[in-house]
C-alpha positions as CSV (number, residue, x, y, z in Angstrom):
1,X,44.8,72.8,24.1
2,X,43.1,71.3,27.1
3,X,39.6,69.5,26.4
4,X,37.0,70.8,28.3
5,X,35.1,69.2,30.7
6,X,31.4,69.0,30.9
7,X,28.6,67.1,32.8
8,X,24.9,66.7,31.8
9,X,23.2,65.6,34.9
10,X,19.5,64.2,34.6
11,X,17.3,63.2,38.0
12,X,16.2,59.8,37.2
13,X,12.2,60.4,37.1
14,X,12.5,63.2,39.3
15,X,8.6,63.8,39.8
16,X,7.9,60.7,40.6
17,X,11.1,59.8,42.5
18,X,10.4,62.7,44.9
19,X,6.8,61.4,45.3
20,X,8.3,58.1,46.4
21,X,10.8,59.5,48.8
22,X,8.0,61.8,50.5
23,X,6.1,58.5,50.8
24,X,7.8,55.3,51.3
25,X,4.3,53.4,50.2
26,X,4.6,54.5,46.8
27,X,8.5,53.0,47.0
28,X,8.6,49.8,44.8
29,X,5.2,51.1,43.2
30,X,4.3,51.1,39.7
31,X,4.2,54.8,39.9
32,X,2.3,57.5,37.6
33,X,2.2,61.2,38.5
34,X,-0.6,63.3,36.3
35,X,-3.9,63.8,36.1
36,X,-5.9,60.7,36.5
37,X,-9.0,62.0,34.1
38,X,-8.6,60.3,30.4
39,X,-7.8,63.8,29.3
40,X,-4.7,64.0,31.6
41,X,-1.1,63.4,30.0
42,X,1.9,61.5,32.2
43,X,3.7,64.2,33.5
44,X,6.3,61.3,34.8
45,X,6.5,57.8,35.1
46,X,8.4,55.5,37.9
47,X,10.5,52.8,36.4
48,X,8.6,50.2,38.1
49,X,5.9,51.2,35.5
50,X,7.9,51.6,33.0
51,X,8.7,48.2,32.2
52,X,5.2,48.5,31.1
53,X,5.6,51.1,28.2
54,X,4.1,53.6,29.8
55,X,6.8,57.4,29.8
56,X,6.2,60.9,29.8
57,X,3.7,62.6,28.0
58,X,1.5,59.5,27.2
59,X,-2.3,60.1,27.4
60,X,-3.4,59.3,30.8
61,X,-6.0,56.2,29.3
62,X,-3.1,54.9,27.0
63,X,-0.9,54.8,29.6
64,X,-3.4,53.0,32.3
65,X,-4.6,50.9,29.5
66,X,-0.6,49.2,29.5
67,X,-0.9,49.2,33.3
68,X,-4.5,49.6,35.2
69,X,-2.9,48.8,38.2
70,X,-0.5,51.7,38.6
71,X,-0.8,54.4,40.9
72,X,-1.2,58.1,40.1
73,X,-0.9,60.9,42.0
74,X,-1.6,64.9,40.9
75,X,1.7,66.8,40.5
76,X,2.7,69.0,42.7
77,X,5.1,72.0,41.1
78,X,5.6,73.6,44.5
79,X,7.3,70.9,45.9
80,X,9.2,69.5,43.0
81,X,10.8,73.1,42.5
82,X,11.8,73.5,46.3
83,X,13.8,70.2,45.4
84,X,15.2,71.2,42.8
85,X,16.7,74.3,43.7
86,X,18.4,71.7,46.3
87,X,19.7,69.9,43.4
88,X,20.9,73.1,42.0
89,X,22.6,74.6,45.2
90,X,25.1,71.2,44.5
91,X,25.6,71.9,41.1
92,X,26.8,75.5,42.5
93,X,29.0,74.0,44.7
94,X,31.5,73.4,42.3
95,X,31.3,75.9,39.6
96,X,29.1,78.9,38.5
97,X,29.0,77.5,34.9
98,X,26.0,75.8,35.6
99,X,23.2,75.9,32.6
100,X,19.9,75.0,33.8
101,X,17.9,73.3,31.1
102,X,14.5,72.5,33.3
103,X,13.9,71.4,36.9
104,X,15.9,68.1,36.7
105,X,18.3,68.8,34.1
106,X,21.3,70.8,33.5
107,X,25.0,71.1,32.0
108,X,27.9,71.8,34.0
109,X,31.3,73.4,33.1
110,X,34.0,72.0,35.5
111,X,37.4,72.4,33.5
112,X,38.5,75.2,35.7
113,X,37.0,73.7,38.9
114,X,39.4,70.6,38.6
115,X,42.4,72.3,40.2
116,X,40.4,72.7,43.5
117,X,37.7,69.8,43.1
118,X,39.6,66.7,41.2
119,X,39.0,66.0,38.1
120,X,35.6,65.2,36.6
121,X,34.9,61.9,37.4
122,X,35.6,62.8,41.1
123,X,33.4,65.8,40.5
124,X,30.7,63.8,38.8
125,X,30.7,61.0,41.6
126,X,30.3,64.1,44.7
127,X,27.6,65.8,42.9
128,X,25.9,62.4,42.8
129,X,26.3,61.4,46.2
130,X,25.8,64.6,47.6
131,X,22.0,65.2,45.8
132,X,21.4,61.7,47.0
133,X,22.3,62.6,50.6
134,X,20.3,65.7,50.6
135,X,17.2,64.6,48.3
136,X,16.9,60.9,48.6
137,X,16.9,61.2,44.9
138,X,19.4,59.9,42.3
139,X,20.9,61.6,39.3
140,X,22.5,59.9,36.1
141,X,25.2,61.8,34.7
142,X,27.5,62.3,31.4
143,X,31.4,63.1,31.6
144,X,32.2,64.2,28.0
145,X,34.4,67.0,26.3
146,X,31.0,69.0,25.4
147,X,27.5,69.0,26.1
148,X,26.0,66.8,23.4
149,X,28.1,63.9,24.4
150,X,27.5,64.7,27.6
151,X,23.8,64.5,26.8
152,X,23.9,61.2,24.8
153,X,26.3,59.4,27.6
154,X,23.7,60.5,30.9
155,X,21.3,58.6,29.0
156,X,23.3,55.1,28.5
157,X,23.1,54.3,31.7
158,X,19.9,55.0,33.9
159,X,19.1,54.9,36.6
160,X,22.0,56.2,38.6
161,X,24.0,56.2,36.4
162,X,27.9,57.7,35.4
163,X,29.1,57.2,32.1
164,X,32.5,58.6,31.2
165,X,33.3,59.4,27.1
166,X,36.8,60.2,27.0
167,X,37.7,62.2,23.5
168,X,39.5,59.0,22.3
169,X,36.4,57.4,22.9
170,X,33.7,59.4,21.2
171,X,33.4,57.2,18.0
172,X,33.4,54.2,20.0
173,X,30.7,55.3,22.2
174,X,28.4,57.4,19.6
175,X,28.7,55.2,16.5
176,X,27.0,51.6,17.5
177,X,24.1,54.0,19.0
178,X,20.7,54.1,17.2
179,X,20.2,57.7,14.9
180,X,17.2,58.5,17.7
181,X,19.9,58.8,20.3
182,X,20.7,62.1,18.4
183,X,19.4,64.9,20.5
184,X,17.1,67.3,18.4
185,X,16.7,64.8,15.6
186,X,13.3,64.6,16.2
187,X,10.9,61.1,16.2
188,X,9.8,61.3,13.0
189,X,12.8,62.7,11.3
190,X,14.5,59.9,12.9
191,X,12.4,57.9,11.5
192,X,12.8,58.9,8.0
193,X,16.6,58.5,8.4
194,X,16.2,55.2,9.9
195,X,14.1,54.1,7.0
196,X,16.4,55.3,4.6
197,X,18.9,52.9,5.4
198,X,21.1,54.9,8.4
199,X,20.2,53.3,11.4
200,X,22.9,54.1,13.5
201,X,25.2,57.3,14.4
202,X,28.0,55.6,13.1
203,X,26.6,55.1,9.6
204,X,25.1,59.2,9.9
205,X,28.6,59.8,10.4
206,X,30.1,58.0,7.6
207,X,27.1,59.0,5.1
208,X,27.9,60.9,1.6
209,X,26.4,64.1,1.0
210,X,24.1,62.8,-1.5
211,X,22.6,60.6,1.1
212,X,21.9,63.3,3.4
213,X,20.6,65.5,1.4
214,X,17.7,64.6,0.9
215,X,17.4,64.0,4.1
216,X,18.7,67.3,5.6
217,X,19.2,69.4,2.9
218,X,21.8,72.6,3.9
219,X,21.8,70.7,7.4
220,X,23.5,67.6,6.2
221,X,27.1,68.4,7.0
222,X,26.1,69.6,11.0
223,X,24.6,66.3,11.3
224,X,27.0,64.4,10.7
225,X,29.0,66.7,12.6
226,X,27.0,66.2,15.3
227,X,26.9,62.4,15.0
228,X,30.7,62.7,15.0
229,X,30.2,64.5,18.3
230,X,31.5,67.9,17.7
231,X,29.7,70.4,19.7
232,X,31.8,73.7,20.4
233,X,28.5,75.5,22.0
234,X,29.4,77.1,26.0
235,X,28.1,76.5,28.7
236,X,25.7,79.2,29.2
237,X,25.5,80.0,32.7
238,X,22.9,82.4,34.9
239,X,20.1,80.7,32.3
240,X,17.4,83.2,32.0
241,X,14.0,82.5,31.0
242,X,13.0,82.7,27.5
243,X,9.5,82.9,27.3
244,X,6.2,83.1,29.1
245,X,3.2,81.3,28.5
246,X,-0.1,80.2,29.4
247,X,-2.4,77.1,28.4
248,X,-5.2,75.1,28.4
249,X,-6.5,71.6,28.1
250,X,-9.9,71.4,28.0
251,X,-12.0,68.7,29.4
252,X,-14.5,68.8,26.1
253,X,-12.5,70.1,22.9
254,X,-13.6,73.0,21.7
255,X,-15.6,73.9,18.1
256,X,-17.0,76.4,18.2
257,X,-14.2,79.4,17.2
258,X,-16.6,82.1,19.1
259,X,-15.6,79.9,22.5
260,X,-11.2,79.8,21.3
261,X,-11.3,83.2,21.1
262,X,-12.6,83.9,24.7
263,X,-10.2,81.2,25.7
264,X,-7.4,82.9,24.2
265,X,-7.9,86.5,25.1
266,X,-7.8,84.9,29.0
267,X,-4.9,83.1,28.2
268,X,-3.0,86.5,26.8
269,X,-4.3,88.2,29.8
270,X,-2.7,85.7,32.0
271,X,0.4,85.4,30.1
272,X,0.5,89.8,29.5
273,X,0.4,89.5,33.7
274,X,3.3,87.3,34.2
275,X,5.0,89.4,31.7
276,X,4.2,92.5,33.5
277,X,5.0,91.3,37.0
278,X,8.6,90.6,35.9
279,X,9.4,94.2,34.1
280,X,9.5,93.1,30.9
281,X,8.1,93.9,27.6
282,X,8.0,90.8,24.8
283,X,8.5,91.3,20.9
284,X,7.0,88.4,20.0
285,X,3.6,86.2,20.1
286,X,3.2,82.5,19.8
287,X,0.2,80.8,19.4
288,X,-0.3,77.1,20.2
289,X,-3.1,74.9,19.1
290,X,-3.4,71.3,19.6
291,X,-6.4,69.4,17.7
292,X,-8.2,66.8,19.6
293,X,-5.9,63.8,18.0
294,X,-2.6,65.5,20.0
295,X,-1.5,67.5,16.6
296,X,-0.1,70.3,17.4
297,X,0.5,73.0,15.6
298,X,2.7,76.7,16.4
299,X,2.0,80.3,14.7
300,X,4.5,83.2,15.6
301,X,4.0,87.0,15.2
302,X,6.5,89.6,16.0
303,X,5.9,92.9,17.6
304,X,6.8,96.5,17.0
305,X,7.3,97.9,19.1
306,X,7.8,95.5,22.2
307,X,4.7,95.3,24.5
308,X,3.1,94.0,27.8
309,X,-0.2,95.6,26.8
310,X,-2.9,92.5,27.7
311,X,-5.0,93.5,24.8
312,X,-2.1,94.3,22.4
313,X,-1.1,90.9,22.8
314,X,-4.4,89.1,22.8
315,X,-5.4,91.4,20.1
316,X,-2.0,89.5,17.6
317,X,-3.1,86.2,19.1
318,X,-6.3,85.9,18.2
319,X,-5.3,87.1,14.6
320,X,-2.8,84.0,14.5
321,X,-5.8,81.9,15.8
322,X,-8.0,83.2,12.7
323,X,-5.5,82.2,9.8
324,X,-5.3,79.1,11.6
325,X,-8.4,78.5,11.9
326,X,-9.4,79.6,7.8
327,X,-6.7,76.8,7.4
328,X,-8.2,73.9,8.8
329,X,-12.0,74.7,9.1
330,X,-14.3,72.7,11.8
331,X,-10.9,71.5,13.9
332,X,-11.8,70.7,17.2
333,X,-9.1,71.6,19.7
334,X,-7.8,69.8,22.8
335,X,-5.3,72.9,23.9
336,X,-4.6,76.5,23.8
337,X,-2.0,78.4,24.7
338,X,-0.5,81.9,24.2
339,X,3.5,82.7,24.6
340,X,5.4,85.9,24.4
341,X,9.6,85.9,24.0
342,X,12.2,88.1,23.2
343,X,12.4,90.1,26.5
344,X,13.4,93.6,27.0
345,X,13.7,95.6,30.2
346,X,10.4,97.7,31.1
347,X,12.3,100.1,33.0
348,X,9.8,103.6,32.6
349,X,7.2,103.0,29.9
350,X,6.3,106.5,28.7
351,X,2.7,106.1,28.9
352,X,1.9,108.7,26.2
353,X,3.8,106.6,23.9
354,X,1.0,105.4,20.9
355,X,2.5,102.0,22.0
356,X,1.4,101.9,25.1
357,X,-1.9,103.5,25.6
358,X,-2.6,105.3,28.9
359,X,-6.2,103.7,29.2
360,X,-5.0,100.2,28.5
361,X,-2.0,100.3,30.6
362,X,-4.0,101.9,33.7
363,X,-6.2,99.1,33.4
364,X,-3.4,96.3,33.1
365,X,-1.9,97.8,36.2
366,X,-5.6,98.2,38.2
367,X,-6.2,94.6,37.3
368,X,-2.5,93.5,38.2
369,X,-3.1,94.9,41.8
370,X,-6.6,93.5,42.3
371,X,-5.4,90.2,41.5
372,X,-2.3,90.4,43.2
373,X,-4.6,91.1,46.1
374,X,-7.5,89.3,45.7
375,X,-6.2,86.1,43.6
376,X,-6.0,85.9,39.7
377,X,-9.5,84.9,38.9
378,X,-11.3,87.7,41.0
379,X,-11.9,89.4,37.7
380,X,-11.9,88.6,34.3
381,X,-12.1,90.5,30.8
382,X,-15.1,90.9,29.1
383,X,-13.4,89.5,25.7
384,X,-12.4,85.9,27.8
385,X,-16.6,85.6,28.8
386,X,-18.2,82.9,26.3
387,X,-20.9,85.2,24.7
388,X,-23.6,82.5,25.1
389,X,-22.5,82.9,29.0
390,X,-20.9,79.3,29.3
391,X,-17.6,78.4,30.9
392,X,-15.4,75.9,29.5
393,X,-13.9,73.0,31.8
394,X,-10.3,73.3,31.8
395,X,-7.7,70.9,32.7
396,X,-4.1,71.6,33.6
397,X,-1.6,69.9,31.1
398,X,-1.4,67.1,33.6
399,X,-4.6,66.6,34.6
400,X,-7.8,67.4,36.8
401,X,-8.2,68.7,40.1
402,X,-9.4,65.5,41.8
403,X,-8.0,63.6,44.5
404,X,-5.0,61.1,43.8
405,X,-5.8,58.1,42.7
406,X,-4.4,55.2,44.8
407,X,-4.8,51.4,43.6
């Protein structure tokens, strides 16, 4: 039987790479994009400034504490997804298999596109030059016989980067590799292997069952598997979206649970809208809290039946905030948010279902169109206003709303 051949391709810093190419001052630069408040998180990090140890996700003050002289600039979504759906019409160019895992990242399946296209390699070499033609970007990519190699071997050689794993070469490549190479291991679980004496993929390979079991437990044999790299998962192509969700960083953290609540029910509003404006109704709520020292902490709830009623939704939230909350009593939190998954169709609601209240869903749909109209703050909920009559400061998960700062 034929291998199969699949490519993980991964834009090398693609925020911040995009920056640079829209303005050739930043080229060279120590680059940050993110907020540039203490409270901001690195959204992406140049390479020049990464020689510093600052990367992704780094608090904004850690990460200008390792470099003050760096430059930030604010993120800007709208552009980075206009170039990515460049990046994307490549990747469509030589097969539909295509398995979109964010803006900058996806796995390919070309076995079938060799015939026409070349083999891999060739394939893998045009898709780079080709994104680098029409972007200005570069990608790094992994040749393997499924997508977890493929994964592991886009990494190994960055930036720009093509590294090819051959089938007779997947123990050659994999085992000298450190266990954190292992995608979905984790930090800190990789850090407990590590510290119980398997350091590398190699030795997670080659480990008895009664070392990984304490480790792993029922999981033991698929990691090793996996650190043998044997992945028989597809391709998945025509990725979907698997969830909506809104959320909040605060500019204060918030104490007082009177003020989360508020800050919740406007967050399952927002998120209820999105889920509205696509058709769909979710079966499931997720709450996410993250204390002021970056702990952060998930609660799920499903729903029966499926819903897009706003209060419905921030109804089950706040309920997940409360047990929470009787959990770990006087936590300040830095972030909020309020997901919904497991999508179903809308289609025709029958609105004198008990599910789906006729009051509620008239209003849902009156706010929908005023806000649709008018912009999504023009009105808000009375259960989002603070009760002492306050608004709280919010931040975007990458930072404030102030100008760039240039250095």
């Amino acid at each position: 039987m034929a291998h199969r051949a699949i490519l993980h391709v991964d834009m090398d810093a693609f925020y911040a790479s995009v920056e640079q190419r829209d303005d050739p001052r930043l080229v060279g630069q120590p680059l940050i994009v993110g907020g540039t408040s203490g409270r901001g998180v690195v959204a992406a990090a140049s390479y020049e400034v990464r020689r510093y140890g600052v990367r992704s996700a780094m608090p904004m003050r850690r990460a200008l504490e390792l470099c003050p002289h760096a430059v930030c600039v604010k993120p800007r979504m709208a552009r980075y997804k206009e170039v990515s759906r460049q990046v994307f019409d490549v990747f469509h160019e030589f097969t539909p298999l295509v398995q979109g895992l964010s803006l900058d990242e996806a796995f390919l399946d070309v076995t079938a596109s060799q015939r026409l296209k070349g083999d891999a390699v060739s394939i893998a070499r045009e898709i780079k030059r080709r994104i680098h033609e029409r972007t200005g970007c570069t990608a790094s990519v992994g040749v393997a016989p499924n997508k977890l190699v493929a994964k592991i071997a886009s990494d190994l050689d960055k930036p720009d980067g093509l590294t090819i794993v051959t089938p007779e070469r997947i123990h050659a490549v994999l085992d000298p590799l450190p266990v954190k190479r292992l995608p979905g291991l984790g930090r800190k679980k990789g850090e407990q292997v590590a510290a119980a004496g398997i350091a590398t993929l190699g030795e997670l390979r080659r480990a008895p069952d009664s070392r990984l079991w304490p480790l792993f437990g029922r999981d033991g044999a698929r990691m090793r598997e996996r650190a043998a790299g044997i992945d028989e998962r597809p391709v998945e192509a025509d990725w979907e979206e698997k969830s909506i969700s809104a959320e909040e960083t605060f500019r204060e953290d918030i104490a007082d649970p009177a003020a989360m609540k508020a800050e919740l029910a406007r967050l399952a509003d927002k998120a209820s809208g999105r889920l509205r404006g696509k058709q769909l109704v979710a079966a499931c709520v997720t709450v996410k809290i993250r204390r002021h020292d970056f702990t952060t902490s998930t609660r799920q709830r499903r729903m029966a039946p499926a819903t897009h009623d706003s209060r419905t939704i921030a109804r089950l939230a706040q309920g997940l905030l409360e047990a929470w909350l009787a959990e770990h009593p006087g936590a300040r939190l830095r972030l909020l948010g309020v997901g919904v998954s497991e999508f179903a169709p809308a289609e025709q609601l029958d609105l004198f279902d008990a599910a789906q209240p006729v009051e509620a869903t008239r209003l849902d749909a009156a706010l929908d169109a005023i806000r649709g109209k008018f912009g999504g703050t023009a009105l808000q909920r009375a259960s989002s206003l603070r009760k002492d009559g306050a608004t709280a400061e919010r931040l975007s998960e990458f930072g404030d709303d102030r100008p760039p700062r240039r250095s």
